[in-house]
C-alpha positions in Angstrom: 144.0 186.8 64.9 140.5 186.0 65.2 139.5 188.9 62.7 142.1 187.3 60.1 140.8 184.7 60.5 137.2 185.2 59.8 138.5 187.6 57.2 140.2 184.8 55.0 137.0 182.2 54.7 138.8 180.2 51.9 141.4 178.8 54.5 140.7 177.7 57.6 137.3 177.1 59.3 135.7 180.0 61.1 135.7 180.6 64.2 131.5 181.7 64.4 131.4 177.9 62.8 132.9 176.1 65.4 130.4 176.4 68.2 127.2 174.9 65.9 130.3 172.0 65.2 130.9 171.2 68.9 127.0 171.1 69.0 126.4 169.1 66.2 129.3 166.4 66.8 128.5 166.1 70.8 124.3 165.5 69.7 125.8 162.8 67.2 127.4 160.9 69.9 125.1 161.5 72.6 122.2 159.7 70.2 120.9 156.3 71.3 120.6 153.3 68.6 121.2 153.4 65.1 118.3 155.4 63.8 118.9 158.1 66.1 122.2 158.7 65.6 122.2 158.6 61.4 119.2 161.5 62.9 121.3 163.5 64.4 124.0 163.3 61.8 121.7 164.5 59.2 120.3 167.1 61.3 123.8 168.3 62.6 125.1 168.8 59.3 122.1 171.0 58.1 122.8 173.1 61.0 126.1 173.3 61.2 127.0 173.7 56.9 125.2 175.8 54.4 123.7 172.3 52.6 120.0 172.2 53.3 119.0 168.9 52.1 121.0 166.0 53.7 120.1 162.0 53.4 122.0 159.6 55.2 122.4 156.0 54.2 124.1 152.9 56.0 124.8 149.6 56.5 122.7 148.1 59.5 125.0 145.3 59.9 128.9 144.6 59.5 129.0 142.8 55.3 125.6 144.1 54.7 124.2 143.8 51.3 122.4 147.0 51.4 122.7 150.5 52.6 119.4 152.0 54.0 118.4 155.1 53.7 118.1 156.1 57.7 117.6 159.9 57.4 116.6 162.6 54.9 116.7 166.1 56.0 115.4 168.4 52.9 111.9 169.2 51.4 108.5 166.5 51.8 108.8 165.5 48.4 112.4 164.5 48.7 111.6 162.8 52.1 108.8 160.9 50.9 110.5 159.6 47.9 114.0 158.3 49.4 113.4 157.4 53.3 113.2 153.5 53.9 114.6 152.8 50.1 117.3 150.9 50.6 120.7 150.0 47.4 122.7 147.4 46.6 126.0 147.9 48.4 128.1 147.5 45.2 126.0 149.7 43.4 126.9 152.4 45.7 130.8 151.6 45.6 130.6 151.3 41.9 128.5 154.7 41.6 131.6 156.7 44.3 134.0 155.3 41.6 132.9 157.9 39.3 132.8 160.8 41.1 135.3 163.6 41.0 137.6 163.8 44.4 137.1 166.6 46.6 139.6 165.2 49.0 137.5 162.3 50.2 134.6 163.5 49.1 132.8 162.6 45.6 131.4 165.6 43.5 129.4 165.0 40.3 129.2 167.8 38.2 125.7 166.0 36.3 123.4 163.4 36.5 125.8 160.7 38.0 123.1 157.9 36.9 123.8 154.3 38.3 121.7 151.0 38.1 120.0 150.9 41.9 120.7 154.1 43.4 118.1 156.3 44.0 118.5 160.1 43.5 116.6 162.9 43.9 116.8 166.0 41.4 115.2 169.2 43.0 113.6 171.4 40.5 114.6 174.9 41.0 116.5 177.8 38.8 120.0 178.6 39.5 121.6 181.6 40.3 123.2 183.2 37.0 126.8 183.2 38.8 129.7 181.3 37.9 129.5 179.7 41.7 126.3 178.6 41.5 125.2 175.2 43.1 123.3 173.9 40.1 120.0 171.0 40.4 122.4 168.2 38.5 124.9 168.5 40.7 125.8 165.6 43.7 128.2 165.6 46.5 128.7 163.1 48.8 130.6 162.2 51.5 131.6 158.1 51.4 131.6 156.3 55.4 133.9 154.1 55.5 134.7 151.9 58.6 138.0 149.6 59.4 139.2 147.4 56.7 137.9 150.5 54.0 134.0 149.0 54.6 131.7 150.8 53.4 128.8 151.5 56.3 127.5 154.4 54.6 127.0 157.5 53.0 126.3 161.5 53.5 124.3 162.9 50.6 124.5 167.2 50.4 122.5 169.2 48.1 120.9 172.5 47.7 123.5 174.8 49.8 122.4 178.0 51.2 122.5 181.2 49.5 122.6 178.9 46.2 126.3 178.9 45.4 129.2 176.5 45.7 130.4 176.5 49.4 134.1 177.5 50.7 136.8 175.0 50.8 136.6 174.9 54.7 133.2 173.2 54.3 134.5 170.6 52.4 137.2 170.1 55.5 134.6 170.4 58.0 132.2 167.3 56.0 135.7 165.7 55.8 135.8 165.9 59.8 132.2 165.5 60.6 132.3 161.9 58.1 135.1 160.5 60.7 133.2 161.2 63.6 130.2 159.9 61.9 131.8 156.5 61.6 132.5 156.1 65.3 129.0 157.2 66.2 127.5 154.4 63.2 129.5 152.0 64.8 129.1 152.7 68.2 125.7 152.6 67.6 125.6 149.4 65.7 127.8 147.5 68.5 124.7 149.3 71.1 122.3 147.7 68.7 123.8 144.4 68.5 124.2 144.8 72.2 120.5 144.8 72.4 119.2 142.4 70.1 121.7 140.2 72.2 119.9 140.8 75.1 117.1 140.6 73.9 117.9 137.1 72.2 118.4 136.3 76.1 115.8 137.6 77.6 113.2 135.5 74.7 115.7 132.2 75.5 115.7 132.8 79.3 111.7 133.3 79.3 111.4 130.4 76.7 113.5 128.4 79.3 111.4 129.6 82.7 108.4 129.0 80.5 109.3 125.3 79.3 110.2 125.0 83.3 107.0 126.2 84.3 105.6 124.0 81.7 107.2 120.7 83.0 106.6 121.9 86.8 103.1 121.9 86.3 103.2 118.7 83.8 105.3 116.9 86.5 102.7 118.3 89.1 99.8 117.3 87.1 101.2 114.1 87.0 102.1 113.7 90.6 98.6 115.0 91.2 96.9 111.9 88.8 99.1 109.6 90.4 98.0 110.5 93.6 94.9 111.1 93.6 91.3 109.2 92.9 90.3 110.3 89.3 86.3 109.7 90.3 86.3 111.5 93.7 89.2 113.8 93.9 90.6 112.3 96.9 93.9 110.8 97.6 94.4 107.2 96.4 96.5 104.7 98.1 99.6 105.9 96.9 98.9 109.4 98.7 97.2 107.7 102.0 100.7 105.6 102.2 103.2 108.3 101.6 101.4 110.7 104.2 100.7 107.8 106.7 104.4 107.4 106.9 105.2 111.1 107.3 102.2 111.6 110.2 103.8 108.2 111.8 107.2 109.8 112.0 106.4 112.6 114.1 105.9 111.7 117.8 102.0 112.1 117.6 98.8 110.1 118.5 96.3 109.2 115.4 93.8 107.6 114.3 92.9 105.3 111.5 89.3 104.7 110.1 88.2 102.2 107.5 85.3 102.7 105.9 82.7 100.6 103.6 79.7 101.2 102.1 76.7 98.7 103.1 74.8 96.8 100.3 77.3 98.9 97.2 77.1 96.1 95.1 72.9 95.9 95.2 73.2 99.6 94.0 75.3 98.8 91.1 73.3 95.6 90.3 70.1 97.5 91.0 70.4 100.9 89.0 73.7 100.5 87.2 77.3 101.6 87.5 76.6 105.3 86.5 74.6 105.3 89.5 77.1 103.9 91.8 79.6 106.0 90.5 77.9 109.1 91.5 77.2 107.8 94.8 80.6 107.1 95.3 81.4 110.8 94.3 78.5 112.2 96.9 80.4 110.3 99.5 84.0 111.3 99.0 82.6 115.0 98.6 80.7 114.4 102.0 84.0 112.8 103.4 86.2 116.0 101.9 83.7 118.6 103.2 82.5 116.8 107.0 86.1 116.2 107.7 88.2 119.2 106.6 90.5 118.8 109.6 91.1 115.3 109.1 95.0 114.8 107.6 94.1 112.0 104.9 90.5 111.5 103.3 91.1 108.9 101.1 89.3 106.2 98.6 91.8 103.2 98.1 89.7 101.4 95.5 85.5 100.3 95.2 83.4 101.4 98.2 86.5 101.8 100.4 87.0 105.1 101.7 90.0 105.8 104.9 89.8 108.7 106.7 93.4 109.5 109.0 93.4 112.0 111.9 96.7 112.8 113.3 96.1 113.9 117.2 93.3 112.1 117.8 93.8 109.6 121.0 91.7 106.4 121.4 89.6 108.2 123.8 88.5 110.8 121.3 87.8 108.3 118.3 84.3 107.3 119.3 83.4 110.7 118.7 85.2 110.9 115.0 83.4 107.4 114.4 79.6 109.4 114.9 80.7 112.0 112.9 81.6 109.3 110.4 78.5 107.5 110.5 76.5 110.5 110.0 78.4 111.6 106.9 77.4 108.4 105.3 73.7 107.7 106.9 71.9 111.1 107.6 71.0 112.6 104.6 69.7 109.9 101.8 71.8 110.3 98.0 69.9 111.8 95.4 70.9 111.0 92.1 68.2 112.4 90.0 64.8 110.3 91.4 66.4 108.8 93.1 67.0 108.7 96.8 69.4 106.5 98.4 69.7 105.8 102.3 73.4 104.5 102.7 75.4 102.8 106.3 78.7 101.9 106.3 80.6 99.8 108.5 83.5 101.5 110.2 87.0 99.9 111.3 89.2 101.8 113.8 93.1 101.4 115.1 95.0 103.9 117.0 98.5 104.6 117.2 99.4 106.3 120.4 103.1 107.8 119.1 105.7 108.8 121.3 107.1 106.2 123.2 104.0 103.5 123.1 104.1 103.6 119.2 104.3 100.0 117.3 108.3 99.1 116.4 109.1 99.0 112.8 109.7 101.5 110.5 107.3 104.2 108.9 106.2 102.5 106.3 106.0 99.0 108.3 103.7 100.4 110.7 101.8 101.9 108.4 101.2 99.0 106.7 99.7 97.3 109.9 97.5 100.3 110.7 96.2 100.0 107.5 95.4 96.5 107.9 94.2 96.1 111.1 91.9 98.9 110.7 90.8 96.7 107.0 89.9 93.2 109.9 88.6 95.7 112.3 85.9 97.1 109.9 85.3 93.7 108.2 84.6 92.7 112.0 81.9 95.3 112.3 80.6 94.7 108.7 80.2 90.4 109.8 78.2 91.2 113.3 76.2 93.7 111.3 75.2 91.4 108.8 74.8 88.5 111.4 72.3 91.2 113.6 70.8 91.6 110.3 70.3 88.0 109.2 68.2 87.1 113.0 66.0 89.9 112.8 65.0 89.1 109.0 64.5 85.3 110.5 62.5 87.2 113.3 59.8 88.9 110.8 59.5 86.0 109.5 58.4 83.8 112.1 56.0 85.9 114.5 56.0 83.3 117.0 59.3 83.1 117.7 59.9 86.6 117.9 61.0 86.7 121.9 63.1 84.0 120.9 64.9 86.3 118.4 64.7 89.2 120.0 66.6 87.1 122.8 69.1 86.1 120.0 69.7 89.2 118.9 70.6 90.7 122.1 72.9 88.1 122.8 74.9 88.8 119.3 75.1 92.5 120.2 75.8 91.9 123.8 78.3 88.7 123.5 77.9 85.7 124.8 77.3 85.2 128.3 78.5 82.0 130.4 76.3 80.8 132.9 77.3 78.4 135.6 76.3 74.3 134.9 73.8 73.5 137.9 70.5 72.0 138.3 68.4 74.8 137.7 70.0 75.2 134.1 67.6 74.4 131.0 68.6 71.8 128.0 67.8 73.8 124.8 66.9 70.5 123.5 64.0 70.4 125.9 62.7 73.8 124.6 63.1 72.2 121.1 60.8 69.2 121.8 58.0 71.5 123.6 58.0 73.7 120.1 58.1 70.5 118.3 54.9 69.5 120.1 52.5 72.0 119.1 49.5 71.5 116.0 48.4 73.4 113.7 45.7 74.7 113.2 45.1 75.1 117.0 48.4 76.3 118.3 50.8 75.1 120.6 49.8 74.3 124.0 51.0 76.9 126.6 52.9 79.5 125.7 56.2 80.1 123.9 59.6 79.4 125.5 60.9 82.3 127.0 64.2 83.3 125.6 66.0 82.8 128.5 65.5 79.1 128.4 67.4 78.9 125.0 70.2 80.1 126.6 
């Protein structure tokens, strides 16, 4: 059977053919994309039929308007002349019309000439046979998908041993076209598969991107809003909101208000640019002294608040030094010049727990804030009142036990003393200064300070 068979080539496919078929078909269909596949159909048919040059068109999409030309299998020149040329659709449907049938297959017999197809004509010398395959002939096997759409085309040309093939090759290129649609259009739907991912893919990172994008915008904005655009610190806003969420947890802190000494003479004296930058020295100081605090912040002019969560009333004295220092040990120098700063400092303490203040969050917040604002104008006044007695002091040598005595009284307090006989009238001490004459003197000496008590 199998020698009949091989025997009788003009009837049925032999059987030393099949296995370079099975080959051929299962390499079609195991190709990956488009490209490969029309590939491996070009190559399989060279390998598996006595046609030696092969070119493979189709349709990269369904209702394409052109067929590309995917694949040439065949000599350089024929390669470099028809691979990524591309035809009108209906130019290729018009130029099948006029080829002889070979089943489904189209045979042209000469040069089958139509307006935007592409051929190449090998130029060789035929075999002197009646059989022979001759350089103006064409065959070509027509791809056509559901609904009789054309998706493609098999060009053959050139066949081995240069004559006409056997019927059974026609069958087997009648065969190999079928499976050559599936693999075209599985390989089309795994195309569109991918672009469609793809697509996805460039939307989903266009849409994390345009997240990120508003995240950070949103942050950046959150960030301006709370925070001082000259210093970098937190603003008011940001002092409130964390003031509130340190106040809701059961824990001791500590509130500082502080304010520069003489800002406004700076200003007056060398300028806004100048104050500006001493205001950025001191929130720098601030950010880098007092790392651990939970809140450095400036709330507007020289006003600076520094909050410490777990600091207890007895431990404040200690943040107030370290304070102090930040703002009076090393002078500001802004170019020439070098600036020696104080700052008066105005504390409160919440104890948390059980002793805190009764309100709400943002209530008692509120009252921190402004009773540390009283305390540290407080300390600002009997500064300035300290200040005001020793300048009358210089001024009037004389008198200086007298202000001296003064002085230490404002720092101290002031002190009762018991009504009794012993007890001076300031008045009296008035009258005894009012006595004396230039250019001798007074007479005696100057009231001790204790008498103007």
């Amino acid at each position: 059977m199998g020698e009949a068979a091989d025997a009788d080539p003009e009837v049925r496919i032999p059987r030393s053919a099949l296995g370079s078929v099975q080959r051929a078909l299962a390499s079609v269909h195991a190709a990956v994309g488009l490209h490969a596949t029309l590939q491996a159909i070009a190559e399989g048919v060279t390998s598996s039929t006595p046609y030696t040059n092969v070119t493979v068109t189709a349709a990269r999409e369904p209702d394409a308007v052109d067929l590309h030309v995917e694949a040439v299998v065949g000599p350089a020149d024929a390669v470099a002349m028809l691979l990524g040329t591309t035809c009108p659709r209906a130019a290729m449907v018009e130029h099948l019309a006029g080829g002889e049938a070979w089943g489904t297959l189209r045979f042209w017999s000469h040069f089958g000439e139509t307006d935007g197809v592409i051929m190449f004509v090998p130029d060789y010398e035929p075999l002197d046979v009646p059989d022979a395959w001759r350089p103006e002939y064409e065959l070509m096997a027509p791809l056509y998908g559901p609904g009789a759409e054309l998706i493609g085309t098999m060009s053959l040309d050139r066949p081995r041993g240069g004559r006409i093939p056997p019927p059974w090759t026609n069958e087997f290129l009648e065969l190999f076209a079928e499976q050559a649609v599936i693999a075209i259009l599985n390989a089309r739907r795994h195309e569109q598969a991918l672009r469609a991912m793809r697509t996805l893919e460039q939307e989903r990172a266009a849409l994390h991107a345009a997240f990120a994008e508003q995240h950070a915008r949103e942050t950046d904005l959150r960030h301006q809003t709370r925070r001082d655009s000259l210093t970098g610190l937190a603003n008011r806003v940001l002092l409130q909101e964390r003031l509130e969420e340190l106040l809701a947890a059961p824990t001791p802190l500590s509130v500082i208000f502080c304010d520069l000494d003489n800002f406004k003479q700076i200003n007056d004296t060398h300028g806004h640019a100048v104050g500006d930058e001493v205001l950025r020295a001191m929130g720098a100081r601030l950010a880098r002294r007092l790392a651990a605090a939970d809140v450095v912040a400036r709330i507007g002019g020289d006003e600076f608040v520094v909050v410490a969560a777990g600091v207890q009333q007895q431990d404040a004295p200690g943040l107030l030094r370290r304070i102090e220092e930040t703002f009076a040990r090393d002078p500001v120098r802004i170019g020439d010049l070098s600036l020696h700063l104080s700052c008066s400092l105005g504390l409160v303490c919440d104890p948390g727990g059980a002793g805190a203040r009764p309100g709400s969050a943002a209530e008692r917040a509120e009252e921190l804030l402004s009773n540390a604002d009283r305390e540290m104008y407080a300390h600002k006044r009997s500064r300035a009142g300290v200040h005001r007695l020793q300048r009358l002091a210089e001024s009037q040598p004389l008198q200086r036990p007298v202000a001296e005595g003064l002085t230490a009284r404002v720092r101290r307090g002031p002190r009762r003393r018991p009504d009794g006989p012993g007890r001076q009238d300031p008045a009296a001490g008035h009258r005894r200064r009012s006595r004396c004459r230039p250019p001798g003197g007074c007479r005696g000496s100057p009231a001790p300070a204790s008498r103007l008590r």
